[in-house]
PDB file of N, CA, C and O in Angstrom, chain B, residues numbered from 101:
ATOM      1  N   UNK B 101       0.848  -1.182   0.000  1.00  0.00           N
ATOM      2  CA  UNK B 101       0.000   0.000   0.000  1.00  0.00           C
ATOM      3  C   UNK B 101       0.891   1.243   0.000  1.00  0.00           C
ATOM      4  O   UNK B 101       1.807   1.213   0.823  1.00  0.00           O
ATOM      5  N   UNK B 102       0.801   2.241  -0.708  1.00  0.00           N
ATOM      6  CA  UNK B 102       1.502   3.201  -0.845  1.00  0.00           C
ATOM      7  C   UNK B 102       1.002   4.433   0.221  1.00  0.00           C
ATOM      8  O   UNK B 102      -0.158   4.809   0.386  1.00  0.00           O
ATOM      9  N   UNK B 103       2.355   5.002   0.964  1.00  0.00           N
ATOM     10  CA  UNK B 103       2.135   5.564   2.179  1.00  0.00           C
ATOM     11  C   UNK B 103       1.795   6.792   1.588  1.00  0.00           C
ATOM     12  O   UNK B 103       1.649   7.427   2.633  1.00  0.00           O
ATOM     13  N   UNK B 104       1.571   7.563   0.742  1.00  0.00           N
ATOM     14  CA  UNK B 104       1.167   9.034   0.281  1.00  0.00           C
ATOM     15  C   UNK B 104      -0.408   8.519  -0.563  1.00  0.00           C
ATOM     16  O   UNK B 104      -1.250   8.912   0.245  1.00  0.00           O
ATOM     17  N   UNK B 105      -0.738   8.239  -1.064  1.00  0.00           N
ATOM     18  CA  UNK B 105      -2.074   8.428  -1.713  1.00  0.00           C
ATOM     19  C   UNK B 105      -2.805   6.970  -0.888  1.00  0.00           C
ATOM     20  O   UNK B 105      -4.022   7.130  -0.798  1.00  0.00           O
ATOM     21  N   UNK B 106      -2.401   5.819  -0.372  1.00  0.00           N
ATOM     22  CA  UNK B 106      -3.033   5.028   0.429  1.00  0.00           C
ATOM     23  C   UNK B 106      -3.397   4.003  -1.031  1.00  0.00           C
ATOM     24  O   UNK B 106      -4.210   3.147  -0.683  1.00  0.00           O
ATOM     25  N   UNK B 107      -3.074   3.875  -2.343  1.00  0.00           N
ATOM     26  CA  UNK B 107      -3.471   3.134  -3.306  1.00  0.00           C
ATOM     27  C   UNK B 107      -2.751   1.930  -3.249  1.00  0.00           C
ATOM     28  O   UNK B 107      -1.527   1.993  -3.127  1.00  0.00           O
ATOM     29  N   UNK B 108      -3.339   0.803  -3.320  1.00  0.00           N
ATOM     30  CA  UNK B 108      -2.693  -0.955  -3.483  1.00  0.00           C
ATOM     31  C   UNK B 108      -2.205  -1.094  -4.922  1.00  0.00           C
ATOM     32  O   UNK B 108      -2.931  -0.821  -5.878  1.00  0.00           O
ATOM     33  N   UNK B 109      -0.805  -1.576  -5.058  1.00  0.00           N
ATOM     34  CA  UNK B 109      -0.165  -1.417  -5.667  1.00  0.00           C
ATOM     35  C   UNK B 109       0.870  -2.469  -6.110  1.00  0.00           C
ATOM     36  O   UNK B 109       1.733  -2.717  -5.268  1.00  0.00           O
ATOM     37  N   UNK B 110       0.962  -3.340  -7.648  1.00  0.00           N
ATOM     38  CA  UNK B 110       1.489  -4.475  -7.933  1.00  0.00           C
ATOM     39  C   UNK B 110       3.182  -4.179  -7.782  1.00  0.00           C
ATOM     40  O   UNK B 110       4.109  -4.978  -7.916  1.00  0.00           O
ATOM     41  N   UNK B 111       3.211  -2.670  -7.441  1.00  0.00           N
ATOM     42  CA  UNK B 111       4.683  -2.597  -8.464  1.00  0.00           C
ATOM     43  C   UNK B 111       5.049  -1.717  -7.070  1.00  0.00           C
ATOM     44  O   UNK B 111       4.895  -0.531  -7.360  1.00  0.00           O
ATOM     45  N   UNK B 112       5.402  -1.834  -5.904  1.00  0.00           N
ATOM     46  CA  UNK B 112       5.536  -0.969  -5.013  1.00  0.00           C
ATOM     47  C   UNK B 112       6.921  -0.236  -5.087  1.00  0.00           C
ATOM     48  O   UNK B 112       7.625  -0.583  -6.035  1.00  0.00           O
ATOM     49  N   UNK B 113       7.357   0.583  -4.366  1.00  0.00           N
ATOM     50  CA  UNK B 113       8.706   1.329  -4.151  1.00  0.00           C
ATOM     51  C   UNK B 113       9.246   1.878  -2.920  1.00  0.00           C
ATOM     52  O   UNK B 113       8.881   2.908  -2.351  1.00  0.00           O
ATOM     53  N   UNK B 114      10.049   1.164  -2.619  1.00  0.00           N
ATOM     54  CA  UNK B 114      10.760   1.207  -1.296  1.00  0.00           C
ATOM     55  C   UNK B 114      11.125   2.400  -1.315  1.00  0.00           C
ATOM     56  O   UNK B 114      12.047   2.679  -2.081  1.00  0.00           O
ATOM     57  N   UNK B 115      10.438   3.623  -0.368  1.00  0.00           N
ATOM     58  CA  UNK B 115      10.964   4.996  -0.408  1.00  0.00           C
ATOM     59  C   UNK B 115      11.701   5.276   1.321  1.00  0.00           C
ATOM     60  O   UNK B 115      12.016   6.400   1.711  1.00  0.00           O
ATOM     61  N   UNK B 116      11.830   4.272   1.986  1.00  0.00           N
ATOM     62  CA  UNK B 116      12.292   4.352   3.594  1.00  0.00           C
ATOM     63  C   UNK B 116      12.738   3.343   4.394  1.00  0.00           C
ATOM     64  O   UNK B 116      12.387   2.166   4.303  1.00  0.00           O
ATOM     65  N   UNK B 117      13.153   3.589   4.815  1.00  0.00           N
ATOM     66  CA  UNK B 117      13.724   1.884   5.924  1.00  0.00           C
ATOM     67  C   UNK B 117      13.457   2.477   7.640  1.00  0.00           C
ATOM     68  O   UNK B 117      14.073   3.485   7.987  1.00  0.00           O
ATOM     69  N   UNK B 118      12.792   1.983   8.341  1.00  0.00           N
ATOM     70  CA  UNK B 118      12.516   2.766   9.681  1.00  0.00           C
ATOM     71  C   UNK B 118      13.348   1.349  10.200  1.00  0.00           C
ATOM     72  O   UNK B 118      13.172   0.144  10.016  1.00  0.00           O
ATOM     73  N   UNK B 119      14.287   2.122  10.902  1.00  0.00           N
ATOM     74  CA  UNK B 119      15.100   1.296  12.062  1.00  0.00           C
ATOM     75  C   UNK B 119      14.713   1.289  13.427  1.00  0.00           C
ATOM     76  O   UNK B 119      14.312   2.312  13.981  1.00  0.00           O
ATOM     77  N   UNK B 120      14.812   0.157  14.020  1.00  0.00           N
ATOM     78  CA  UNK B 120      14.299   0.507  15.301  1.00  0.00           C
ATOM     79  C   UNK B 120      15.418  -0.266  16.674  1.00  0.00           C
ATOM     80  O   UNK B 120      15.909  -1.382  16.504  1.00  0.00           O
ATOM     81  N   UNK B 121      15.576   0.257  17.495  1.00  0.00           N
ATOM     82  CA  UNK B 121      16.874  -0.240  18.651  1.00  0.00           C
ATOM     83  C   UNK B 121      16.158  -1.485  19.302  1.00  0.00           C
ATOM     84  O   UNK B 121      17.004  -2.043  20.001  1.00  0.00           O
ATOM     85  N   UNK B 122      14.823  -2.232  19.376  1.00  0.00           N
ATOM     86  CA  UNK B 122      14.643  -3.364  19.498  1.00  0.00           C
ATOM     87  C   UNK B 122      13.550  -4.057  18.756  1.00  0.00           C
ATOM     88  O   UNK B 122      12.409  -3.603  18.669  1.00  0.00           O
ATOM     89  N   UNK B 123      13.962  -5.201  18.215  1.00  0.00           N
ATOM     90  CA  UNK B 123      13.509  -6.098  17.072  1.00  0.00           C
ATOM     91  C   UNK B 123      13.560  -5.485  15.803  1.00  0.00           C
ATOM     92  O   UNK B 123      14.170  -4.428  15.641  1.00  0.00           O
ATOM     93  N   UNK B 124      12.827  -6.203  14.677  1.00  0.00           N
ATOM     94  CA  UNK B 124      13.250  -5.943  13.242  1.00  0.00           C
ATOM     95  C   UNK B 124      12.400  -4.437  13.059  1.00  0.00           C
ATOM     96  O   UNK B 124      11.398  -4.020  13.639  1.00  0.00           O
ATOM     97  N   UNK B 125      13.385  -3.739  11.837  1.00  0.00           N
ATOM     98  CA  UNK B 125      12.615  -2.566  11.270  1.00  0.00           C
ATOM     99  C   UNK B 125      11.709  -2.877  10.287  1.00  0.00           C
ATOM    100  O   UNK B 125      11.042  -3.895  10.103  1.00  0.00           O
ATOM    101  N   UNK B 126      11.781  -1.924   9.731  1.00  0.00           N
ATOM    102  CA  UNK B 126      10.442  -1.976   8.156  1.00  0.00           C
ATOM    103  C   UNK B 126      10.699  -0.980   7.131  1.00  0.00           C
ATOM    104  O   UNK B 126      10.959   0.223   7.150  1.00  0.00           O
ATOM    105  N   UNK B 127      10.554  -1.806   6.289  1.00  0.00           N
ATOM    106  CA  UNK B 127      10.018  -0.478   5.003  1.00  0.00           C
ATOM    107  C   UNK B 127       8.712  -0.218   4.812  1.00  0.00           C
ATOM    108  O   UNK B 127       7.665  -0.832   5.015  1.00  0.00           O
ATOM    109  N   UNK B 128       9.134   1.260   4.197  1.00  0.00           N
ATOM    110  CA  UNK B 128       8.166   2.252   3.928  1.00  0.00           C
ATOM    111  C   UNK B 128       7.765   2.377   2.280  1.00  0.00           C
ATOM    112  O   UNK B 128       8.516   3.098   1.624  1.00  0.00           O
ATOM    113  N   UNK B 129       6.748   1.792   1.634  1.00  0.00           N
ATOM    114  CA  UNK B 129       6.474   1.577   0.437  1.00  0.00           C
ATOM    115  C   UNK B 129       5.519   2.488  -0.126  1.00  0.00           C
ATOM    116  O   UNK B 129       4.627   2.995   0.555  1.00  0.00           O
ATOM    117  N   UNK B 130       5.747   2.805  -1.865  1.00  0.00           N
ATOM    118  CA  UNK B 130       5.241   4.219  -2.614  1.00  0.00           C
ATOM    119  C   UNK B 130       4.875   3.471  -3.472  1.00  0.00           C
ATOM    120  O   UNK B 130       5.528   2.438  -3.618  1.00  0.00           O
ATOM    121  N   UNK B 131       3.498   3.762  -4.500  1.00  0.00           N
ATOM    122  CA  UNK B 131       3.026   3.311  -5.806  1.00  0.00           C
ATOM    123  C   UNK B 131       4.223   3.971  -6.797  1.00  0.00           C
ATOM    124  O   UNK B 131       4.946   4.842  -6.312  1.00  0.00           O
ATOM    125  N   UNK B 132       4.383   3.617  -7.944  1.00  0.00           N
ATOM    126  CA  UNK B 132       5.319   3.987  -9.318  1.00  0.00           C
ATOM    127  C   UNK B 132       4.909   5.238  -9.180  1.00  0.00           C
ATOM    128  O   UNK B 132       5.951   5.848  -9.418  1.00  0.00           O
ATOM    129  N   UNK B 133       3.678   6.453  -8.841  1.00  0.00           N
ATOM    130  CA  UNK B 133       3.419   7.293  -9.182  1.00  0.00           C
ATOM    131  C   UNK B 133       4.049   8.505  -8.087  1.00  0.00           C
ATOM    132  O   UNK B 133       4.640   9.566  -8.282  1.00  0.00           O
ATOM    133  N   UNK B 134       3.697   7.926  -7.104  1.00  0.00           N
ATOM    134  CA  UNK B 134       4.359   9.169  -5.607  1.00  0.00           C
ATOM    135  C   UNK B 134       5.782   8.665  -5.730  1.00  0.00           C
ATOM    136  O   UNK B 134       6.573   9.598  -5.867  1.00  0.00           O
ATOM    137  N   UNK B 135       6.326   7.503  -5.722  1.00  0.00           N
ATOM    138  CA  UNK B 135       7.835   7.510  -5.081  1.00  0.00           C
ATOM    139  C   UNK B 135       8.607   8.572  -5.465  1.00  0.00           C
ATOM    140  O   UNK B 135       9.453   8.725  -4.584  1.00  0.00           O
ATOM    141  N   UNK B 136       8.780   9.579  -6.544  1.00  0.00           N
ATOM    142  CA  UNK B 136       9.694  10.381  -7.219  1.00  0.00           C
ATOM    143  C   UNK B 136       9.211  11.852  -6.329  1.00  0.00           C
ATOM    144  O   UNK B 136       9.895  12.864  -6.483  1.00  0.00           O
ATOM    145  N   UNK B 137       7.935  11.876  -5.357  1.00  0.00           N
ATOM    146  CA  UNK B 137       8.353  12.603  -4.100  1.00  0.00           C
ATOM    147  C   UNK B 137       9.029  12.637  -3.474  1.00  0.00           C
ATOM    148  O   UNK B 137       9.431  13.762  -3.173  1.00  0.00           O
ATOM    149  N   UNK B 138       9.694  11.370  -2.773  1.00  0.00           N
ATOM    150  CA  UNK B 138      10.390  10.903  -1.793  1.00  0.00           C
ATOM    151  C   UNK B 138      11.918  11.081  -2.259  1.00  0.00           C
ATOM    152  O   UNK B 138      12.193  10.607  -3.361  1.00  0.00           O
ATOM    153  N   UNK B 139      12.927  11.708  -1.545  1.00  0.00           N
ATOM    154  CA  UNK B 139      14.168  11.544  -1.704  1.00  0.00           C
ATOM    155  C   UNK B 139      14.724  10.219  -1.993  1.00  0.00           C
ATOM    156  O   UNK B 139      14.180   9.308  -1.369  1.00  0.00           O
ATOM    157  N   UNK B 140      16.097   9.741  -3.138  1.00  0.00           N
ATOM    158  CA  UNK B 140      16.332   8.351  -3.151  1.00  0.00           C
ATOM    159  C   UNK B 140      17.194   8.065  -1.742  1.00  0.00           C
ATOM    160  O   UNK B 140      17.974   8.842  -1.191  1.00  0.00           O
ATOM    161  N   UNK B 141      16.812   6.704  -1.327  1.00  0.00           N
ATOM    162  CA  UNK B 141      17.394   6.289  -0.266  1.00  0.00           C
ATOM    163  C   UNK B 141      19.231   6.249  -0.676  1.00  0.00           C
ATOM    164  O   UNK B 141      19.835   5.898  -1.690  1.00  0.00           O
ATOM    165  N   UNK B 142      19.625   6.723   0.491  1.00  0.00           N
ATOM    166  CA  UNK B 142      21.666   6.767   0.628  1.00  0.00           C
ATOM    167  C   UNK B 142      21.390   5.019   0.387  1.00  0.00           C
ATOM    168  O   UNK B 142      20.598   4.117   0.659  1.00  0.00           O
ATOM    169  N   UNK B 143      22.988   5.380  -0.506  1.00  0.00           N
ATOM    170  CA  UNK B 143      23.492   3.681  -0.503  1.00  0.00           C
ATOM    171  C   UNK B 143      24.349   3.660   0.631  1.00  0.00           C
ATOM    172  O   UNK B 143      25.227   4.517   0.724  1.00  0.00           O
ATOM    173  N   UNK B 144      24.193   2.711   1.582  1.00  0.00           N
ATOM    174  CA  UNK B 144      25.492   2.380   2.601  1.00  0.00           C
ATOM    175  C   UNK B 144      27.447   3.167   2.390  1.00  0.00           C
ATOM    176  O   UNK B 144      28.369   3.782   2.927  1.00  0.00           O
ATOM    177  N   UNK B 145      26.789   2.263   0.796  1.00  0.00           N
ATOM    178  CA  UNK B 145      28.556   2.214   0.535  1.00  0.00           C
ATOM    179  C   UNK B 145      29.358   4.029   0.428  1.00  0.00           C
ATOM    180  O   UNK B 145      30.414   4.417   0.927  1.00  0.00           O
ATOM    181  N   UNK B 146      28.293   4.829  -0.454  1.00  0.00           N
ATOM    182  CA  UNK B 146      28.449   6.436  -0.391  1.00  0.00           C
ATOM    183  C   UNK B 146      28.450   6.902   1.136  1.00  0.00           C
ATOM    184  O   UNK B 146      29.148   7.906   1.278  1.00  0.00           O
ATOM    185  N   UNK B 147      27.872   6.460   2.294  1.00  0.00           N
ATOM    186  CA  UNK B 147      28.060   6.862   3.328  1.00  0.00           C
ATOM    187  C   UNK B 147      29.412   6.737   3.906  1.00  0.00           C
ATOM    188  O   UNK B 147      29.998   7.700   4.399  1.00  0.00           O
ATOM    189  N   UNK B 148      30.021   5.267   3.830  1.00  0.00           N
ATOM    190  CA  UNK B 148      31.467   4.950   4.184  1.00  0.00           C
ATOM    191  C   UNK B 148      32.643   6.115   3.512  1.00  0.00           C
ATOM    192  O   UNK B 148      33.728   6.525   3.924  1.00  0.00           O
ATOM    193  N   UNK B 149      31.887   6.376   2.377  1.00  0.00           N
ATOM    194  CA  UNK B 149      32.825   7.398   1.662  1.00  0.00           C
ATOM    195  C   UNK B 149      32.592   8.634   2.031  1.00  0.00           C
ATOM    196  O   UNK B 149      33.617   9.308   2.129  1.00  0.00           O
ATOM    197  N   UNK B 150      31.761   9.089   2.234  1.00  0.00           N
ATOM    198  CA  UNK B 150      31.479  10.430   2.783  1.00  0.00           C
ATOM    199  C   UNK B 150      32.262  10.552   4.398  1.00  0.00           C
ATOM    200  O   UNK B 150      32.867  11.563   4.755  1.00  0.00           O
ATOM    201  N   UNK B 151      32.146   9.654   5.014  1.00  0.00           N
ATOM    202  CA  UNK B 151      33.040   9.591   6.220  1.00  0.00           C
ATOM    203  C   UNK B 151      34.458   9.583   6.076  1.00  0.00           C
ATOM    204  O   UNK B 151      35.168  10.283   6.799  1.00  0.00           O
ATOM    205  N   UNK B 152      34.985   8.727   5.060  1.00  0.00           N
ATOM    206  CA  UNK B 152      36.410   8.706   4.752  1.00  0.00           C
ATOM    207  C   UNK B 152      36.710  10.319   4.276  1.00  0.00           C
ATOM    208  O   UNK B 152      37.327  11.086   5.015  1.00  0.00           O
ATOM    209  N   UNK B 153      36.303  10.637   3.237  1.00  0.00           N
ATOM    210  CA  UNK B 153      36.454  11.734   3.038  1.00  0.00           C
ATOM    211  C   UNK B 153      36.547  13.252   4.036  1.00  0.00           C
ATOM    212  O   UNK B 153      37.235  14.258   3.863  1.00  0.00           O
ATOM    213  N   UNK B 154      35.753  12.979   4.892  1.00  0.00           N
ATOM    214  CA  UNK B 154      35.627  13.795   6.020  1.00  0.00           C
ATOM    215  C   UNK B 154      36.903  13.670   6.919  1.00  0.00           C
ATOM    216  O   UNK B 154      37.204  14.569   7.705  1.00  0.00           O
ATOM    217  N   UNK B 155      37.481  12.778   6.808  1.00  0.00           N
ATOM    218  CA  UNK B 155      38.555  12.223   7.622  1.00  0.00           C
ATOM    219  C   UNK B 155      39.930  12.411   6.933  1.00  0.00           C
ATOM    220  O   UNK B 155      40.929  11.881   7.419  1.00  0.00           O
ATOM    221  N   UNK B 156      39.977  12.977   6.079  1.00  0.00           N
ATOM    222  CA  UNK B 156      40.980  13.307   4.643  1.00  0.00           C
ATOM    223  C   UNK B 156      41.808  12.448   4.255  1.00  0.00           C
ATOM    224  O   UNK B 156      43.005  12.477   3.971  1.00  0.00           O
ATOM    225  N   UNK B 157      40.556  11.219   4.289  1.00  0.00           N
ATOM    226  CA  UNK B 157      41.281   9.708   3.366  1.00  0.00           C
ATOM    227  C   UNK B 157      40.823  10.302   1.883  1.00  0.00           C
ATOM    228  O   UNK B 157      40.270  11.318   1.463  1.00  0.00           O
ATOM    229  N   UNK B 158      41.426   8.965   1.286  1.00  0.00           N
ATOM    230  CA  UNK B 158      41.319   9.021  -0.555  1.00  0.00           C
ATOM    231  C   UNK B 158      39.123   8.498  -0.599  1.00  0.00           C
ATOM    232  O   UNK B 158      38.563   8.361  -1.686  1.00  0.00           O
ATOM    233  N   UNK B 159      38.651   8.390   0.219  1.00  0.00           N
ATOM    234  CA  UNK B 159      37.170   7.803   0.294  1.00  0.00           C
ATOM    235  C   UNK B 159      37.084   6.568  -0.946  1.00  0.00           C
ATOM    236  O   UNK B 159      35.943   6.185  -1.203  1.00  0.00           O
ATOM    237  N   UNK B 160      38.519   5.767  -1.921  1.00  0.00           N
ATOM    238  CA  UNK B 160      38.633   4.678  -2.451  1.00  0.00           C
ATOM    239  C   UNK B 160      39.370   3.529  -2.187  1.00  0.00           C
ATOM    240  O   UNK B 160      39.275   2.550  -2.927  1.00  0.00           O
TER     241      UNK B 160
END
């Protein structure tokens, strides 16, 4: 079910990941039509680099 218009949806889009400090988290799912509201989710791996970089490594 898509969290902005509430429409059921074959083709959903992972627009969130809610973490939580005890037991499992969840995603947050968009129809093809709202997700391009939603900011794209950070990849892990650009985060490691953004830290290296901050740290005045080569971030490769």
């Amino acid at each position: 079910m898509c969290v902005r218009c509430g429409a059921i949806t074959a083709d959903p889009v992972v627009v969130s990941e809610v973490h939580q400090s005890s037991g499992p988290g969840f995603n947050v799912y968009a129809c093809p039509e709202c997700a391009p509201h939603y900011p794209p989710l950070p990849d892990v791996l650009d985060l490691f680099h953004d830290r290296d970089t901050r740290r005045g490594g080569t971030g490769g």
